[in-house]
mmCIF file as Biopython writes it, N, C-alpha, C and O atoms, coordinates in Angstrom:
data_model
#
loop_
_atom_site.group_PDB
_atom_site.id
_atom_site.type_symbol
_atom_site.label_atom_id
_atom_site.label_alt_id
_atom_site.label_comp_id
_atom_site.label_asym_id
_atom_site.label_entity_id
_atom_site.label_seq_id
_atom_site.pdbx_PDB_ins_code
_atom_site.Cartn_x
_atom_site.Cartn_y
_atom_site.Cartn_z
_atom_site.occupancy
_atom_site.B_iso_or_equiv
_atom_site.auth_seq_id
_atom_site.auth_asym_id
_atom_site.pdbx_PDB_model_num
ATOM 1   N N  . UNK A ? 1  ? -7.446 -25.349 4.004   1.0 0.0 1  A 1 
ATOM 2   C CA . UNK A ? 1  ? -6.252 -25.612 4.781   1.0 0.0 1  A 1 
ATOM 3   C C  . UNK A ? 1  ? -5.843 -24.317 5.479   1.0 0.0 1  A 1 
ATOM 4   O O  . UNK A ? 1  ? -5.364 -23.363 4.865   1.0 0.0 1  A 1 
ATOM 5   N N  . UNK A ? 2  ? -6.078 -24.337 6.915   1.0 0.0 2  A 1 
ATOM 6   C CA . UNK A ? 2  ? -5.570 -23.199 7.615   1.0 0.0 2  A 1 
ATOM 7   C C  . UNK A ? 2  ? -4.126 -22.659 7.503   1.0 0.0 2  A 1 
ATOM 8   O O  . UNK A ? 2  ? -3.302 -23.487 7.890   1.0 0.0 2  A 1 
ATOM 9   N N  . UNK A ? 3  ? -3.640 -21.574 7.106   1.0 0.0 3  A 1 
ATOM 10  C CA . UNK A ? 3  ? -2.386 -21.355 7.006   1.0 0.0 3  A 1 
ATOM 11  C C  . UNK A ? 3  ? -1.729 -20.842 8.781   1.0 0.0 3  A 1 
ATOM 12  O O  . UNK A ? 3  ? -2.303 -20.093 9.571   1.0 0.0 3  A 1 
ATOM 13  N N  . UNK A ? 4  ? -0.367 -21.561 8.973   1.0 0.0 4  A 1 
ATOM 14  C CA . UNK A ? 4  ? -0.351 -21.183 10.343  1.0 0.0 4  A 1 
ATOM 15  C C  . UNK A ? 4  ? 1.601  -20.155 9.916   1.0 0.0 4  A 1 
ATOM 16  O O  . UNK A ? 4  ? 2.589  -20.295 9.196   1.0 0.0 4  A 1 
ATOM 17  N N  . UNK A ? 5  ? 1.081  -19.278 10.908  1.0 0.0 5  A 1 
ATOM 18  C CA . UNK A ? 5  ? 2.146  -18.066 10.809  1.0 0.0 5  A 1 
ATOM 19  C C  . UNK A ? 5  ? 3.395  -18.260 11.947  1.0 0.0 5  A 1 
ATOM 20  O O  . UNK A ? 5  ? 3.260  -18.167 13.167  1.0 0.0 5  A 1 
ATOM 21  N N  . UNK A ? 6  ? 4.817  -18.596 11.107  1.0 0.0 6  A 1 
ATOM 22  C CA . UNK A ? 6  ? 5.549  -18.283 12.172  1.0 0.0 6  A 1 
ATOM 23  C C  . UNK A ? 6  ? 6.555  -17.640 11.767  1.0 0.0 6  A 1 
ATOM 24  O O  . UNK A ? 6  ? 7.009  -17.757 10.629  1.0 0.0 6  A 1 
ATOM 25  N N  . UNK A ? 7  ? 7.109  -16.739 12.825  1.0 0.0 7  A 1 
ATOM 26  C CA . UNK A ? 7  ? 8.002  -15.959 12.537  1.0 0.0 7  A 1 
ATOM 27  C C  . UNK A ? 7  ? 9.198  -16.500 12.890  1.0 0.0 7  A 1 
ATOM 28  O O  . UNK A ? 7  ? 9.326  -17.245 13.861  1.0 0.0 7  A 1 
ATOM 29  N N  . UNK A ? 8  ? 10.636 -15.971 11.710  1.0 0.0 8  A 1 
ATOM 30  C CA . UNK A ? 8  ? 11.224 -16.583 12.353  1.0 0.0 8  A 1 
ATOM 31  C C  . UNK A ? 8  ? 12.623 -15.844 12.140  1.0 0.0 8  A 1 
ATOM 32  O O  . UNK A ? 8  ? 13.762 -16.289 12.003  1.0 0.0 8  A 1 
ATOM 33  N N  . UNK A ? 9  ? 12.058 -14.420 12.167  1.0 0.0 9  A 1 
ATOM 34  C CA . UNK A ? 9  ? 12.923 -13.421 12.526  1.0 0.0 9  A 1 
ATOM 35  C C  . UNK A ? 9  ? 11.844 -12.368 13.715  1.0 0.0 9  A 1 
ATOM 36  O O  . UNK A ? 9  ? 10.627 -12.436 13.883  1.0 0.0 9  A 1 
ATOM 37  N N  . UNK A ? 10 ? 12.780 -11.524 14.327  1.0 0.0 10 A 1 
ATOM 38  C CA . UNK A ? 10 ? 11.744 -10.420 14.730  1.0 0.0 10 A 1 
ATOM 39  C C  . UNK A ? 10 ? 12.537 -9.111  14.035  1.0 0.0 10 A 1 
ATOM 40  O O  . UNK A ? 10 ? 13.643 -8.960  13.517  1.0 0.0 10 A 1 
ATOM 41  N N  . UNK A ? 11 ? 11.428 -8.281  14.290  1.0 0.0 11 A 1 
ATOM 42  C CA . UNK A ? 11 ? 12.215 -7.106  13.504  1.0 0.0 11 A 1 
ATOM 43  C C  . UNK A ? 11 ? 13.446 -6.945  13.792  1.0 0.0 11 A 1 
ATOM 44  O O  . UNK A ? 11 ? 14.280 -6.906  12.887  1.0 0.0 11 A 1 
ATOM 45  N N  . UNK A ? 12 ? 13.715 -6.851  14.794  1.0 0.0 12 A 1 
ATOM 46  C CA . UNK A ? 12 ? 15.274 -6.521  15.319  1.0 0.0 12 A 1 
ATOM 47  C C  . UNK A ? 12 ? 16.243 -7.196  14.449  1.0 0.0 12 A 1 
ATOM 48  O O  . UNK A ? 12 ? 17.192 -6.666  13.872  1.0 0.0 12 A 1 
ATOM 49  N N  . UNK A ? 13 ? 15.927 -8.309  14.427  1.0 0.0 13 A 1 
ATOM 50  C CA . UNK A ? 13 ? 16.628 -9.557  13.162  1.0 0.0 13 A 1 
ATOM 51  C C  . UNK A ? 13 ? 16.524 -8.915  11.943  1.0 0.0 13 A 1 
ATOM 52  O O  . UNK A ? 13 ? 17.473 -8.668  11.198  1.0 0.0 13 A 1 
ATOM 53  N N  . UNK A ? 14 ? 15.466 -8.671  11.764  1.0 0.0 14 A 1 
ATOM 54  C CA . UNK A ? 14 ? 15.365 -8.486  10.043  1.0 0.0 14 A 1 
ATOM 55  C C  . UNK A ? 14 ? 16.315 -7.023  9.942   1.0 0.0 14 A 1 
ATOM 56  O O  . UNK A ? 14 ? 17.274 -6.927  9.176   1.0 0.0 14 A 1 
ATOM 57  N N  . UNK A ? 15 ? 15.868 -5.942  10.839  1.0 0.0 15 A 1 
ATOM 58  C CA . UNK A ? 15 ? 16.543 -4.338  9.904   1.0 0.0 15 A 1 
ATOM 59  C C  . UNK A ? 15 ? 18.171 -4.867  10.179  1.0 0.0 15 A 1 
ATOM 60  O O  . UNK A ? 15 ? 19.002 -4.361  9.425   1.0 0.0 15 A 1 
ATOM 61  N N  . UNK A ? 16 ? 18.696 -5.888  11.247  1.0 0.0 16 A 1 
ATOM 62  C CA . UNK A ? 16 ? 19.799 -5.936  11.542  1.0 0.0 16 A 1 
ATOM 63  C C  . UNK A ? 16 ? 20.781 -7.033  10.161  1.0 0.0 16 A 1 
ATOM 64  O O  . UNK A ? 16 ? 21.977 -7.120  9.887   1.0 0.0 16 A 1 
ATOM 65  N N  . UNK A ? 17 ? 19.659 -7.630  9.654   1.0 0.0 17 A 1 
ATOM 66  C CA . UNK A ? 17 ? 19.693 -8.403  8.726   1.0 0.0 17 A 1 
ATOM 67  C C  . UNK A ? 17 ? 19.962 -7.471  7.273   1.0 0.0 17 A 1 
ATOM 68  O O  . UNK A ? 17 ? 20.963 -7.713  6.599   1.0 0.0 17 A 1 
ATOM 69  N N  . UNK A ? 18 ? 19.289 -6.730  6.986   1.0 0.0 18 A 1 
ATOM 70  C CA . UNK A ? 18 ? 19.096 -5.762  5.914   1.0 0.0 18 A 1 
ATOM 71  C C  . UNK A ? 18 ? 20.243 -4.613  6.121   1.0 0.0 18 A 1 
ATOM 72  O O  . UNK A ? 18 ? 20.856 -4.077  5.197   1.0 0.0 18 A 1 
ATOM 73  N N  . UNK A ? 19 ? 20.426 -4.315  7.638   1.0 0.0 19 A 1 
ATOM 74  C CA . UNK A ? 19 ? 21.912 -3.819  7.240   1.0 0.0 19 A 1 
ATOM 75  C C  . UNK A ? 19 ? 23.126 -4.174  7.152   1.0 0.0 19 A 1 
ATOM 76  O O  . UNK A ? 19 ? 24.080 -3.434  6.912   1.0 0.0 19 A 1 
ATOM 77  N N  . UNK A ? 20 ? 23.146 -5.437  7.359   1.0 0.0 20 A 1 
ATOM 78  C CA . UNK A ? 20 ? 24.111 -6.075  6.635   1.0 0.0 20 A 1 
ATOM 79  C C  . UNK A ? 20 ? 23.955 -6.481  5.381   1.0 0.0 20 A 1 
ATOM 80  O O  . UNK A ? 20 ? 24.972 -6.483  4.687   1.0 0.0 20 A 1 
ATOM 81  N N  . UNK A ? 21 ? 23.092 -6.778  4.969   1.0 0.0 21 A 1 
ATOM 82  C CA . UNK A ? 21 ? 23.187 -7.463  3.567   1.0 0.0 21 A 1 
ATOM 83  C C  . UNK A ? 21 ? 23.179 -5.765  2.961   1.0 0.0 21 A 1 
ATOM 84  O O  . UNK A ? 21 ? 23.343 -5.924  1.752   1.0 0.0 21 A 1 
ATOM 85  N N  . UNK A ? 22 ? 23.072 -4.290  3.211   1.0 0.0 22 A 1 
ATOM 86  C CA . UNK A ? 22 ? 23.559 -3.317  2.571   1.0 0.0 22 A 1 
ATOM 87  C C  . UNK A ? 22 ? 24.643 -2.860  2.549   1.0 0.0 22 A 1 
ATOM 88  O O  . UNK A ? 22 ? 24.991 -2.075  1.667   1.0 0.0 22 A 1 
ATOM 89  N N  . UNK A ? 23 ? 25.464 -3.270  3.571   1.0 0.0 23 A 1 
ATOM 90  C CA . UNK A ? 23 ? 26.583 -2.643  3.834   1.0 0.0 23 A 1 
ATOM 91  C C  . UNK A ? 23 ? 27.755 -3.788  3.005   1.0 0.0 23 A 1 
ATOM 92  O O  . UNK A ? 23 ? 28.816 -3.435  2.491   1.0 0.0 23 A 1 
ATOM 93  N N  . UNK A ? 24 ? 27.228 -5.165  3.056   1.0 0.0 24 A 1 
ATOM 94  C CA . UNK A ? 24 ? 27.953 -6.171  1.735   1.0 0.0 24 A 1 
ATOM 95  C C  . UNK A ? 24 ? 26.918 -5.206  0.183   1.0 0.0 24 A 1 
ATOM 96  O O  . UNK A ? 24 ? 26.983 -3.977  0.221   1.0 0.0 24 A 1 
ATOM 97  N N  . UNK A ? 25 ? 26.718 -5.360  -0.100  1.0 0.0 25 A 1 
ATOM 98  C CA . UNK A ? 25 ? 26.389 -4.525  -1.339  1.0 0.0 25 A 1 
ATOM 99  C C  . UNK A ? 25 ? 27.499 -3.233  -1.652  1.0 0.0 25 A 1 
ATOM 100 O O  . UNK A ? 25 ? 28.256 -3.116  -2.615  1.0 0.0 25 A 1 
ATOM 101 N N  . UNK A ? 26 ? 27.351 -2.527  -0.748  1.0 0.0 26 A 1 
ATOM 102 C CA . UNK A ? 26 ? 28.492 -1.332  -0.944  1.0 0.0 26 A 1 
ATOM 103 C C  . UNK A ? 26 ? 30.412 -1.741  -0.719  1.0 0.0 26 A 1 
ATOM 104 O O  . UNK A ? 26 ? 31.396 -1.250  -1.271  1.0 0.0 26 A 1 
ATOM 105 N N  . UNK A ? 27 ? 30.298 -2.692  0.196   1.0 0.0 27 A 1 
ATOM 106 C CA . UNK A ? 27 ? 31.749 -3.379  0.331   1.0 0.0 27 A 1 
ATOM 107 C C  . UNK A ? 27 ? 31.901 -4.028  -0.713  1.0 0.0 27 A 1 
ATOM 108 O O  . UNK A ? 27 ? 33.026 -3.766  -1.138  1.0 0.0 27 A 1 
ATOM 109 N N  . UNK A ? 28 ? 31.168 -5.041  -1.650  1.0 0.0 28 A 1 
ATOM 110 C CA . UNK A ? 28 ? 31.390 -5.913  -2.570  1.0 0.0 28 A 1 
ATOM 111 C C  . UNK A ? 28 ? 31.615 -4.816  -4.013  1.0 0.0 28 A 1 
ATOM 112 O O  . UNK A ? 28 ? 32.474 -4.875  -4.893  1.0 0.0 28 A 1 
ATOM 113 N N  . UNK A ? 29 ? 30.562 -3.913  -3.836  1.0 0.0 29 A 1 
ATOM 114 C CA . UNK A ? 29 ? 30.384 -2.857  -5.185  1.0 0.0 29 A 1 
ATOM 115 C C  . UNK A ? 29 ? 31.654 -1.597  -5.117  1.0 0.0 29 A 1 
ATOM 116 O O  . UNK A ? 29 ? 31.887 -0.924  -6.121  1.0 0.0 29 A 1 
ATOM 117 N N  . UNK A ? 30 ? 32.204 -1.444  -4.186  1.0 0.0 30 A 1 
ATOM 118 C CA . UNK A ? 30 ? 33.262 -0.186  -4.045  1.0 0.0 30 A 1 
ATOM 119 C C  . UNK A ? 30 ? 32.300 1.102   -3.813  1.0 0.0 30 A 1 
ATOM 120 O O  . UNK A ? 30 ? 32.737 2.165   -4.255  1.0 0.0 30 A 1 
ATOM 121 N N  . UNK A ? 31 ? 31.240 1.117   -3.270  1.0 0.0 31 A 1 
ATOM 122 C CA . UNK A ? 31 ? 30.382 2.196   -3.376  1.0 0.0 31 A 1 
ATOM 123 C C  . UNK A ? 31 ? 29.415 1.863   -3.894  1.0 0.0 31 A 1 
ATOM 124 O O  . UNK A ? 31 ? 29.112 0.673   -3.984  1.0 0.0 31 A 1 
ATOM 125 N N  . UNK A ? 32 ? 28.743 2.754   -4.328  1.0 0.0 32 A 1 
ATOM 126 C CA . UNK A ? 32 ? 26.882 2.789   -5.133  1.0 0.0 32 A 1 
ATOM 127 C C  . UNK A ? 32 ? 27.024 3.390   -6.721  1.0 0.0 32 A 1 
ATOM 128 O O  . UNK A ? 32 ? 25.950 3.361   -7.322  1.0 0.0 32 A 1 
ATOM 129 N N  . UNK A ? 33 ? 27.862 3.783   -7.288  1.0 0.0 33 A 1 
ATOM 130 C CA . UNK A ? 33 ? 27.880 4.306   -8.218  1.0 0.0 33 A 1 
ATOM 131 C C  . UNK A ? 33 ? 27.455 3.565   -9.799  1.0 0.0 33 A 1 
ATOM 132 O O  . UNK A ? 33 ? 27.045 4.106   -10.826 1.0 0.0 33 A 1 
ATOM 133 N N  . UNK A ? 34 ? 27.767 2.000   -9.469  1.0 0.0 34 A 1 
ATOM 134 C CA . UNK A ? 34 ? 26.694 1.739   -10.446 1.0 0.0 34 A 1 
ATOM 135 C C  . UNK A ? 34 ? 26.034 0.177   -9.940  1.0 0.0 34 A 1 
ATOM 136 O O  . UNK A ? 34 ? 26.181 -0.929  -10.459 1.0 0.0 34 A 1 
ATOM 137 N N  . UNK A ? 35 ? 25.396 0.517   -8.935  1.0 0.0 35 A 1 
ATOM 138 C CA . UNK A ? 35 ? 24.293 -0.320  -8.108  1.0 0.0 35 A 1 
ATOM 139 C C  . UNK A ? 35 ? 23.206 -0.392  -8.685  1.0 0.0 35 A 1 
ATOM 140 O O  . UNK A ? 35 ? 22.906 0.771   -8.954  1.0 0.0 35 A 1 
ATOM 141 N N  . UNK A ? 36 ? 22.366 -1.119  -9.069  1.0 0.0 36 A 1 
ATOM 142 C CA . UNK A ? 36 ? 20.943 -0.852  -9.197  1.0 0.0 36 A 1 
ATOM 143 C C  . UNK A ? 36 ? 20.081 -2.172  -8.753  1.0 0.0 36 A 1 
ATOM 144 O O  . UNK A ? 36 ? 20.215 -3.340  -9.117  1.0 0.0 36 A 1 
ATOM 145 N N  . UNK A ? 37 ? 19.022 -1.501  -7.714  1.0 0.0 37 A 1 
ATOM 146 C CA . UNK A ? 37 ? 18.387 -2.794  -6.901  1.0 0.0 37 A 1 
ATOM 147 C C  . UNK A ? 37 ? 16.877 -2.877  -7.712  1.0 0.0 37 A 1 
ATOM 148 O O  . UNK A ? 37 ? 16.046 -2.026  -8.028  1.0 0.0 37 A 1 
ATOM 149 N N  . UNK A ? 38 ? 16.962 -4.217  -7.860  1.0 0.0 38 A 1 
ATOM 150 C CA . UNK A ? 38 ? 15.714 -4.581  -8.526  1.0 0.0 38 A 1 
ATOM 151 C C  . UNK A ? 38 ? 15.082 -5.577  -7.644  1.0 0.0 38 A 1 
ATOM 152 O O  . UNK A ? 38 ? 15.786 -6.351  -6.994  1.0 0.0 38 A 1 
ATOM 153 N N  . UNK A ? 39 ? 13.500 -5.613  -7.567  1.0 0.0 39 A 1 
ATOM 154 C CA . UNK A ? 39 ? 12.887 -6.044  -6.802  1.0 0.0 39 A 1 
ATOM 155 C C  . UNK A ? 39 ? 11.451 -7.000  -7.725  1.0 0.0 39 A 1 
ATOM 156 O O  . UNK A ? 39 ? 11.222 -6.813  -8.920  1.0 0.0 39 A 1 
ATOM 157 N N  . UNK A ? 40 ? 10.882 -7.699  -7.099  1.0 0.0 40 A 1 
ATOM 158 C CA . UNK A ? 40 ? 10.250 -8.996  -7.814  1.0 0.0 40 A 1 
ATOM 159 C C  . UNK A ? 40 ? 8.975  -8.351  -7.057  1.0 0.0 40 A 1 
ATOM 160 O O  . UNK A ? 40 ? 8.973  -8.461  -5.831  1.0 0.0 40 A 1 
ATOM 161 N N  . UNK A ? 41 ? 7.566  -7.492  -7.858  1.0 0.0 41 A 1 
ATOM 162 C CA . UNK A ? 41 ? 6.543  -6.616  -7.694  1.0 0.0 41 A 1 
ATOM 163 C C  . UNK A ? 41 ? 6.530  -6.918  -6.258  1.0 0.0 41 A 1 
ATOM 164 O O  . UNK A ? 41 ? 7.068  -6.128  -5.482  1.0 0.0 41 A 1 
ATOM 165 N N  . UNK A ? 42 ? 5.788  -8.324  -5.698  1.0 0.0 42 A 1 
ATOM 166 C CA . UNK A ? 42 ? 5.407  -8.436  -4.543  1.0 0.0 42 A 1 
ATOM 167 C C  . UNK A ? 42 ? 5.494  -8.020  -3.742  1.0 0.0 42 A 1 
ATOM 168 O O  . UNK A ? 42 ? 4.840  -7.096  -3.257  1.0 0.0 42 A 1 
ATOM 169 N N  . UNK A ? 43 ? 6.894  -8.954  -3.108  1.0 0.0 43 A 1 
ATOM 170 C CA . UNK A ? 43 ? 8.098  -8.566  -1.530  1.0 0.0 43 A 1 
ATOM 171 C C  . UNK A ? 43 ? 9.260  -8.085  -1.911  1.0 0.0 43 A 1 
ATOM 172 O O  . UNK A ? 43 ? 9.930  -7.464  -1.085  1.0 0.0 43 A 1 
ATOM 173 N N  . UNK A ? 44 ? 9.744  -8.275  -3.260  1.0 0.0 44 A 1 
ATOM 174 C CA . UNK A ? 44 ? 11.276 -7.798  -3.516  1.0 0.0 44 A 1 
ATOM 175 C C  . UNK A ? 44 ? 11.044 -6.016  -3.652  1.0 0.0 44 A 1 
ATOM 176 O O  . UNK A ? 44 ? 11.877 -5.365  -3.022  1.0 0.0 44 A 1 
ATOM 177 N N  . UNK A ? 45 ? 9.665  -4.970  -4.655  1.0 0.0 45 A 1 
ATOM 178 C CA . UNK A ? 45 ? 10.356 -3.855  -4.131  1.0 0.0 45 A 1 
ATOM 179 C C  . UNK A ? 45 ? 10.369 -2.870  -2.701  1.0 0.0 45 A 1 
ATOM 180 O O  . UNK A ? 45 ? 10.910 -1.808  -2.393  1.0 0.0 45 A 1 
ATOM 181 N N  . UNK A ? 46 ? 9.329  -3.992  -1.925  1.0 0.0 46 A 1 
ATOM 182 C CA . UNK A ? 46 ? 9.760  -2.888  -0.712  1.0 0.0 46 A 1 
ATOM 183 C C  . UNK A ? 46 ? 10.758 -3.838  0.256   1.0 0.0 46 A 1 
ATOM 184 O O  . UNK A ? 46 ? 10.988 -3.402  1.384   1.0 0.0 46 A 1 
ATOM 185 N N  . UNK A ? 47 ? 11.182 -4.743  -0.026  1.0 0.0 47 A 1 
ATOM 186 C CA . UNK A ? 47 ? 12.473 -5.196  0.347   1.0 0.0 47 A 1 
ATOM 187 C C  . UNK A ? 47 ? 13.982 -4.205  -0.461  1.0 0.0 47 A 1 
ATOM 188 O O  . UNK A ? 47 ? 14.744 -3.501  0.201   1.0 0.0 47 A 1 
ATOM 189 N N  . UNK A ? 48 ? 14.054 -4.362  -1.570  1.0 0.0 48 A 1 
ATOM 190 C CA . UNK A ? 48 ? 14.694 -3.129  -2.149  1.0 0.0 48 A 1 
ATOM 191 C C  . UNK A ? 48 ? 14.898 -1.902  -2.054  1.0 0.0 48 A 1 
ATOM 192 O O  . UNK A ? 48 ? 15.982 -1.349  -2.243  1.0 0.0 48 A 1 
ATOM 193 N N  . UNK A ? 49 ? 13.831 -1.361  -1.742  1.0 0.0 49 A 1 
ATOM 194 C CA . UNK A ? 49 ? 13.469 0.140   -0.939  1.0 0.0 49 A 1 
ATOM 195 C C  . UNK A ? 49 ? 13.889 0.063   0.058   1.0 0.0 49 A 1 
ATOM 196 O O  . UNK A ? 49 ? 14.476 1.108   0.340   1.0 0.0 49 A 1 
ATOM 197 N N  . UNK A ? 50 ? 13.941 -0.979  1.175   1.0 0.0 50 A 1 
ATOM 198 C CA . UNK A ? 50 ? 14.474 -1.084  2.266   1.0 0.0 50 A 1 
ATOM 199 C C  . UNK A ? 50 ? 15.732 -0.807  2.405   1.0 0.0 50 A 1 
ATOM 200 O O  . UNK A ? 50 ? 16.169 0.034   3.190   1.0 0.0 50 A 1 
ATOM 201 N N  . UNK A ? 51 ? 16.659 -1.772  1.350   1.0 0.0 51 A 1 
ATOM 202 C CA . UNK A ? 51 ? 18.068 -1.591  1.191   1.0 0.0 51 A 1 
ATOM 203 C C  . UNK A ? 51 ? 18.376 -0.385  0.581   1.0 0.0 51 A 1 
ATOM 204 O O  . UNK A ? 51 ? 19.431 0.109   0.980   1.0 0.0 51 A 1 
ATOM 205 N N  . UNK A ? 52 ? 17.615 0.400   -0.491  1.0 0.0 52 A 1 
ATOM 206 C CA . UNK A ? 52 ? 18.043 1.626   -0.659  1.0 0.0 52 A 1 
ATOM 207 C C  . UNK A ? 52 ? 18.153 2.888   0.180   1.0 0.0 52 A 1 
ATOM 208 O O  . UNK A ? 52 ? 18.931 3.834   0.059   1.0 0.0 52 A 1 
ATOM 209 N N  . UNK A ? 53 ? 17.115 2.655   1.120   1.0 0.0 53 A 1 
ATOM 210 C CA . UNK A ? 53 ? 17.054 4.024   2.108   1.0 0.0 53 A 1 
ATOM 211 C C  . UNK A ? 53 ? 18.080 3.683   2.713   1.0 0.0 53 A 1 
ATOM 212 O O  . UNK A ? 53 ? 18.994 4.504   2.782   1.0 0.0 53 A 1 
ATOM 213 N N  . UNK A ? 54 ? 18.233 2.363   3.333   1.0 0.0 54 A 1 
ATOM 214 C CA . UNK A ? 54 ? 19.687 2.101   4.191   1.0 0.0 54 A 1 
ATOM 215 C C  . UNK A ? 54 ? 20.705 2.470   3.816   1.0 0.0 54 A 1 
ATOM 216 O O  . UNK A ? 54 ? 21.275 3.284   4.542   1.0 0.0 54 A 1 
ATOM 217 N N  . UNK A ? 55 ? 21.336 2.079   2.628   1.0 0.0 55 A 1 
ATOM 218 C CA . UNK A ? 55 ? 22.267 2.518   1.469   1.0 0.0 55 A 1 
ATOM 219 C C  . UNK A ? 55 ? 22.367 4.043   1.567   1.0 0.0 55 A 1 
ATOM 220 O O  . UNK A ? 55 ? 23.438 4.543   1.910   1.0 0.0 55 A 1 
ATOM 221 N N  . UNK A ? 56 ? 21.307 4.807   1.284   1.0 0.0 56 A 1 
ATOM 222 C CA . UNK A ? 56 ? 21.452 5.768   0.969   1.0 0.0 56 A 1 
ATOM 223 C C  . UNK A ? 56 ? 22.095 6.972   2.876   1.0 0.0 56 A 1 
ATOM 224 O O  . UNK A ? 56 ? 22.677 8.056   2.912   1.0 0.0 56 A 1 
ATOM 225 N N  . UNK A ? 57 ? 21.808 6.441   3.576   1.0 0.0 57 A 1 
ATOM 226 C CA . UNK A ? 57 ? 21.644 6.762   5.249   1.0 0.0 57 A 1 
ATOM 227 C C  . UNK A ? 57 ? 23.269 6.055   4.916   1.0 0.0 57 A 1 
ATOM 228 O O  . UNK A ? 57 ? 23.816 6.902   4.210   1.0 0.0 57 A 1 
ATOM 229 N N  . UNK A ? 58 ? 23.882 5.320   5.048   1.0 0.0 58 A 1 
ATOM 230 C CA . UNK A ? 58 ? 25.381 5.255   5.065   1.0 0.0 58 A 1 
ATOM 231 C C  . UNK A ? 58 ? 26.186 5.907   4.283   1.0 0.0 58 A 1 
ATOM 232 O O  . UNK A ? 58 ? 27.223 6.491   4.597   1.0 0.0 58 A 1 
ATOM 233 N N  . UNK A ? 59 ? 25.638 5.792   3.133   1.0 0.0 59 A 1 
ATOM 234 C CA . UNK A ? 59 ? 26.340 7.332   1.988   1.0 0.0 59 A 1 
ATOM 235 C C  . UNK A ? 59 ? 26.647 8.234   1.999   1.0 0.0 59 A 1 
ATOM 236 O O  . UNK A ? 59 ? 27.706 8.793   1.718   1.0 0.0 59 A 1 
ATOM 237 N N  . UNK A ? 60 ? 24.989 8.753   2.612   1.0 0.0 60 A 1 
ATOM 238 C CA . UNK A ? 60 ? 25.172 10.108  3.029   1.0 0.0 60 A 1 
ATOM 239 C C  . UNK A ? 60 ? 24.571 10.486  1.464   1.0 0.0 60 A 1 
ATOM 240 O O  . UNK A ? 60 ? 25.113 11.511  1.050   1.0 0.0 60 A 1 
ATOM 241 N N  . UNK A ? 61 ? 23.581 9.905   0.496   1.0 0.0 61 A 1 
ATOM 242 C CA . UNK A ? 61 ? 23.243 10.042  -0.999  1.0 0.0 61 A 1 
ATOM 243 C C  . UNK A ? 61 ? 21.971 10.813  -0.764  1.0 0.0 61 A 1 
ATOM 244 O O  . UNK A ? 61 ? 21.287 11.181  -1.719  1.0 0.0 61 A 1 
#
């Protein structure tokens, strides 16, 4: 069964996507101070990593 690929973000979507869903992380948490992002081996830790460098670039961490 041929697998067929569609996208249905483009990047622009997605980092614009990821900085929002970081910047609710730090609004919902009061900061980063006791945050911790956990990620599922696959796609969740460099999805996680994603949100941490972001996180960390608004901090200033």
């Amino acid at each position: 069964v041929p697998l067929i690929e569609k996208r249905i973000q483009n990047p622009v979507q997605i980092e614009r996507a990821l900085t929002r869903i970081s910047h609710e992380i730090l609004e919902r948490n009061g900061g980063v101070a006791d945050v911790v992002l956990v990620g599922m081996h696959s796609r969740g830790v460099p999805l996680a990593q994603r949100i941490s460098t972001a996180i960390e670039r608004f901090e200033g961490v």
